[in-house]
C-alpha positions in Angstrom: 90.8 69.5 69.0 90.8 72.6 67.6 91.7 71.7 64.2 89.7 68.4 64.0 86.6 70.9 64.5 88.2 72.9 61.8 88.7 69.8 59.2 85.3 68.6 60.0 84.1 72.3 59.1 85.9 72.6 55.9 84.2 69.1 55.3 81.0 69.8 55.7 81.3 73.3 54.1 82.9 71.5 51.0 80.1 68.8 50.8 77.3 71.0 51.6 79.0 73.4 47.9 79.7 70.7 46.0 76.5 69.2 46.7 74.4 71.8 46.0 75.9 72.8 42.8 75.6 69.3 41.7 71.7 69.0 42.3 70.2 70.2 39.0 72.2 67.5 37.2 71.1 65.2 40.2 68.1 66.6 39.6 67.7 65.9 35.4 69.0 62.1 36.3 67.1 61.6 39.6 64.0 63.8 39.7 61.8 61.4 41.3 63.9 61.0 44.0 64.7 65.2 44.1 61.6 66.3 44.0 60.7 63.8 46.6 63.8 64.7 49.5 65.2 68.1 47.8 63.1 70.4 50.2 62.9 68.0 53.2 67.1 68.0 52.8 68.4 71.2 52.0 65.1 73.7 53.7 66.4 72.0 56.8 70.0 72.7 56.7 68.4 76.0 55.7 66.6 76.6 58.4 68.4 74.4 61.0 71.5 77.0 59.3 69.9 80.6 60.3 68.3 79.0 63.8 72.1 78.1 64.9 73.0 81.7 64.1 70.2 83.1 66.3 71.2 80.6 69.4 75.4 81.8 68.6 74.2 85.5 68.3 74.9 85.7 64.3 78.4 83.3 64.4 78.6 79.9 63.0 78.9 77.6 65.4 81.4 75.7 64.3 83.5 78.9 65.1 82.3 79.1 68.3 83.7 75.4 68.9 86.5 76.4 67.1 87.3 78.9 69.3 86.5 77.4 72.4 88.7 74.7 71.6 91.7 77.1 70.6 91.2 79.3 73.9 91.4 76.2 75.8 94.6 74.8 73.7 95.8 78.6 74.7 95.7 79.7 70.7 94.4 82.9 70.2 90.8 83.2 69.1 89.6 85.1 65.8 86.7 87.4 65.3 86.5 87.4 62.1 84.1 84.7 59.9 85.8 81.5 59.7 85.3 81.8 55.5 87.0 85.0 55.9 89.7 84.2 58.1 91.0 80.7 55.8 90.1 82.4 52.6 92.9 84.7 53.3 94.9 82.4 55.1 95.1 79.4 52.6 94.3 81.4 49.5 95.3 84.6 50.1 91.9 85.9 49.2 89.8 88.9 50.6 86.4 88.3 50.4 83.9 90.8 49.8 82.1 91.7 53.1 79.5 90.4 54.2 80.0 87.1 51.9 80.4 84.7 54.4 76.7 85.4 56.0 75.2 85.4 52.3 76.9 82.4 50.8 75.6 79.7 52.6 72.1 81.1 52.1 72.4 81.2 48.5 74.0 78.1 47.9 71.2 76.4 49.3 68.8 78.1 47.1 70.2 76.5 44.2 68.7 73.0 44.7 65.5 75.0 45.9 65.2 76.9 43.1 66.1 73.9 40.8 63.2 71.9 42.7 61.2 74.7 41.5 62.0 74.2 38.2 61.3 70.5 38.0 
């Protein structure tokens, strides 16, 4: 279960990126429709983002799933930010610290600041 938690976290990660890199060319082709839904959409993954940290106590809480699945499969739990931890582990990439509790914060400014713009 562990992993399913893990694939569905990568997923939504990975849409959440792409998505928000994508929205100022949504946003030339669409802007009716962006500047209608852009701040209802992504200022409430925003916020619905940093209130999840406050309830986990600063971790993601699809790490703290993660991990609760894994302790129960008997897997050894990690401490380290889940964008950390897979970084290294699939790429063999050490991110800078502290990137993993700015990134998704500024990835959802883009489309912000792109509403902003429009």
């Amino acid at each position: 279960m562990s992993r399913l938690v893990l694939f569905f976290h990568t997923l939504v990660l990975t849409g959440l990126v792409i998505a928000c890199l994508l929205s100022p060319v949504f946003a030339l082709n669409y802007w009716i429709i962006f500047d209608t839904y852009v701040l209802r959409v992504f200022g409430g993954i925003g916020v619905l983002t940093l209130a999840t940290w406050y309830v986990y106590g600063g971790e993601c809480p699809f790490t703290v799933w993660e991990n609760s699945f894994r302790k129960s499969e008997g897997k050894q739990i990690y401490t380290e930010p889940c964008m950390d931890r897979y970084a290294l582990r699939w790429f063999g990439l050490t991110l800078p610290r502290r990137f993993s509790d700015i990134f998704p914060i500024a990835i959802l400014l883009i489309p912000l600041v792109t509403r902003a713009f429009i």
